[in-house]
N, C-alpha and C positions, 0 to 999 in steps of 0.2 A: 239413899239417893238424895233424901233432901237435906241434911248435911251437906254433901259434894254440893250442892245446887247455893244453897246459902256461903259454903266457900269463897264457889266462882264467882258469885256475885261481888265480892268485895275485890275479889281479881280486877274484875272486868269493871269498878265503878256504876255497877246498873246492879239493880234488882230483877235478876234473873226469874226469881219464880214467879213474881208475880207478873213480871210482862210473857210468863209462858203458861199463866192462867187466865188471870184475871181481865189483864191488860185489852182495852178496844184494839181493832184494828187501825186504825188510825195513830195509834202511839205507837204500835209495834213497825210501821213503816218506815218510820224514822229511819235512815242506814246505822249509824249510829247506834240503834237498840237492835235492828234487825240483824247485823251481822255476827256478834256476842252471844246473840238468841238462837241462831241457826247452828252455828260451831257447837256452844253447848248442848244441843238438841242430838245434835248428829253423835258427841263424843261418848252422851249417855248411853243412848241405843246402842251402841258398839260394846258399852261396858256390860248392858242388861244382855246382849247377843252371848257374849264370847266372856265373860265375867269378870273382866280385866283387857286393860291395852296389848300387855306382853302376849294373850292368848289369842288376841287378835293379829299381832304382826305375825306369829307362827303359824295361826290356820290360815293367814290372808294370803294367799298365791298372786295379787297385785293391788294394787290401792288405789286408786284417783278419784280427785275432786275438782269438782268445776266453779270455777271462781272462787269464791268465800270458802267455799267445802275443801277448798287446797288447805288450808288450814287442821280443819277436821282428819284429812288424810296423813296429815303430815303427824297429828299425834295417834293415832293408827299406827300407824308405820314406828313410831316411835322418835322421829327426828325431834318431837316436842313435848315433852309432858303438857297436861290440860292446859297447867297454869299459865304456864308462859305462850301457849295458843292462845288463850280467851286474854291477856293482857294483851299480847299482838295484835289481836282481830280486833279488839276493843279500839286501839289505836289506829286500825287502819277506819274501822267504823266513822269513828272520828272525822278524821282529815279526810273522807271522801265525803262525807257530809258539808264540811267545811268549804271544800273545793266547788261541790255541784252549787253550793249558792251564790258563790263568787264569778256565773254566768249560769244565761238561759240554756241550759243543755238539756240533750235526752237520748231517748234508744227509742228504735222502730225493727220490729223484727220482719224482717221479712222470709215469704215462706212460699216456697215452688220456684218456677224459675230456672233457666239454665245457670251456671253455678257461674259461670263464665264472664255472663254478662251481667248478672246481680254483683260481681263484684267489681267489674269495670266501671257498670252504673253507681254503687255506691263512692267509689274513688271519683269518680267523674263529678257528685255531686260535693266534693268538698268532707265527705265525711270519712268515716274508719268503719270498718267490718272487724266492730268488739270481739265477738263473737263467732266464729267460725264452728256451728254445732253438728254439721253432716245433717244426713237425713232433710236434705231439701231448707237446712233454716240455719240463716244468717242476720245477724242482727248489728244493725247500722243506727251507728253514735256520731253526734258532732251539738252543735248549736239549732238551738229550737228555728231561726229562720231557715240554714242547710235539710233541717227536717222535712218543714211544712214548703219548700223548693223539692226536693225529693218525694212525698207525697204525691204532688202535681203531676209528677210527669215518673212512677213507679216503672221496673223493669216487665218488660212484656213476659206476660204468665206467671207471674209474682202477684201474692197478696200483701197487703200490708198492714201490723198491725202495733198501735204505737202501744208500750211499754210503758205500766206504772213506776219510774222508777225516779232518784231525785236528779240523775245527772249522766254525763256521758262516761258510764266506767268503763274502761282498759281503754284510755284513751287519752291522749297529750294533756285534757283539761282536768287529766288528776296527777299531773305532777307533782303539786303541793302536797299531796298524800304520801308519794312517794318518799320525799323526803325526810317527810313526819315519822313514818313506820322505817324508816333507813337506822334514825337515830334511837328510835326505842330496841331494833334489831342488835345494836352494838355489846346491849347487855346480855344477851340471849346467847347459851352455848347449847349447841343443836349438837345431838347426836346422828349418828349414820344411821340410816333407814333399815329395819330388820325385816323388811318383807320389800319387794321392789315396789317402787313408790315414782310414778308416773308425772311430770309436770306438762302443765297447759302450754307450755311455750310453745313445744312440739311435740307431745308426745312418748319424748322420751324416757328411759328410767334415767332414774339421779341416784349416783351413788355415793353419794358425801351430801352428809347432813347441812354443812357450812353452805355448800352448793345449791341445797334446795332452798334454805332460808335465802339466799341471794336473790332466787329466784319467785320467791313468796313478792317481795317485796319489790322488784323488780316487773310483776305481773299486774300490779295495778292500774300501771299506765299502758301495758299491753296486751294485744289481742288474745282471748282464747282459744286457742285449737283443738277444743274439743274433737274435731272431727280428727286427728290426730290421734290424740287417747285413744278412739275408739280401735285407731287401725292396730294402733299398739297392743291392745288388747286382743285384737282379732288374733296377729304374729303372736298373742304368747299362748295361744291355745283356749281360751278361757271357755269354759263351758258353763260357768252361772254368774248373774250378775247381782249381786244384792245393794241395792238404793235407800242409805240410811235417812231420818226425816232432816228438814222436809222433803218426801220420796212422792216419784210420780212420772219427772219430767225426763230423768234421764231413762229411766225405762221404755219409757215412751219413744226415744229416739233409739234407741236401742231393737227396738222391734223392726226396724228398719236394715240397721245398718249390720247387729249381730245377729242375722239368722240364725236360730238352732241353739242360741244360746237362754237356757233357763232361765229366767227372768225374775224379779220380788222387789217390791216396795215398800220398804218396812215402812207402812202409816200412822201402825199403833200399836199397844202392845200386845195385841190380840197377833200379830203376825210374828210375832218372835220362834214361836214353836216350827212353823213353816221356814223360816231365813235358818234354823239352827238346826233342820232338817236338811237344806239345800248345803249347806256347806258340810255337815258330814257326807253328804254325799260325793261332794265337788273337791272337798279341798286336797291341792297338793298334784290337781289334774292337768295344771297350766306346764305348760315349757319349762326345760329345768332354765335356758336362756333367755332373756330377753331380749326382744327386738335391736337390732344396732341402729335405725334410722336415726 
């Protein structure tokens, strides 16, 4: 593995191991190091679970990732070899880095709430609902004054909690990313997904590889619908859900929205033996269809 890690480092222009050991926090917040750092994370775990990508897209009965982890998913499924994920991500790292300083922007999550009117209020304040994650939480992106205006006057029975993060992702002010990761895409020949392979946009399965990379790239500037995935996953039957690193959050929301569905966080390696228990158990349990929404 530290081979493969030393690789991808030169893939991705970063020195992966050491920002996934060494490294303060503070350096690794960077978007930039942090998106290269989480894709790698996520693609090893998959390899030490399942011992290879190919045995991953056959035992994976469906794939999604949220945000950055679209990437992670995507070489899962197999649309991407590592390489040319951790190149991509690396690029996208980039130009969202680039973009978030090129204005005062941010994210604030907000959390409870009628769904209703959390999202009328956040349109109403000028911003975008990044994020659309179910399970009572939405997270609103725009410019640091539409923030601390939205603040002031939050949606009745809503909490609010503002977001360490550099800028407003999936949102108009990372355009210039878009385009950046558009033109590194051109080189990239993506394969068709060997397990269904779910995108943020809506939820849906993608079944053309060309199509998801479209949509990689195309999701930067756009909102996630997580709460979408989830439903898609409800229609394909899924009965375990496993949360490759960094693992926690979507579980979390998961408990919410997948009743009855098995649950695991893969945190560390100590949980391996548990995640590669649940899918011998699981796999192959989902729908032979996918959802049509």
């Amino acid at each position: 593995m530290a081979e493969r890690f030393e690789a991808w480092s030169k893939v991705a222009g970063l020195d992966l191991v050491r920002y996934g050991t060494t490294a303060d926090a503070e350096e690794i917040r960077d978007t930039a190091v942090a998106q290269p750092l989480l894709v790698s994370a996520g693609l090893a775990a998959a390899m030490s679970l399942f011992g290879d990508l190919e045995t991953a897209a056959a035992r994976a009965d469906a794939v999604a990732g949220h945000s950055v982890g679209e990437f992670t998913a995507a070489g899962l499924a197999g649309v991407l070899a590592p390489e040319a994920a951790l190149s991509l991500v690396a690029e996208r790292g980039r130009g969202m880095a680039e973009a978030s300083a090129a204005a005062d922007t941010g994210m604030t999550a907000v959390l409870g709430g009628d769904r209703d009117e959390v999202l009328a209020a956040i349109a109403g304040a000028g911003l975008t609902a990044a994020n659309d994650n179910g399970s009572g939480q939405v997270v609103a992106a725009g410019t640091a004054e539409a923030l601390a205006a939205f603040a002031e006057n939050p949606p009745k029975g809503a909490r609010l909690r503002s977001l360490s993060v550099a800028g407003a992702f999936h949102t108009e002010h990372m355009a210039p990313a878009v385009e950046r990761v558009r033109q590194a895409a051109q080189a990239v020949s993506p394969a068709d997904p060997r397990t269904r392979l779910l995108t943020n946009r809506d939820g849906s399965v993608v079944a053309a590889g060309r199509d998801y990379l479209d949509l990689l790239v195309s999701q930067i500037s756009s909102p996630v619908r997580w709460d979408s995935c989830t439903a898609s996953l409800a229609d394909l039957g899924v009965t375990a859900l496993i949360e490759l690193p960094p693992a926690g959050t979507l579980v979390g929301l998961a408990k919410r929205s997948l009743r009855g569905v098995e649950r695991l966080a893969v945190k560390t390696p100590e949980d391996l033996d548990a995640a590669q228990k649940l899918v011998a158990e699981h796999s192959g349990t989902a729908a032979s269809e996918g959802p049509s929404r």
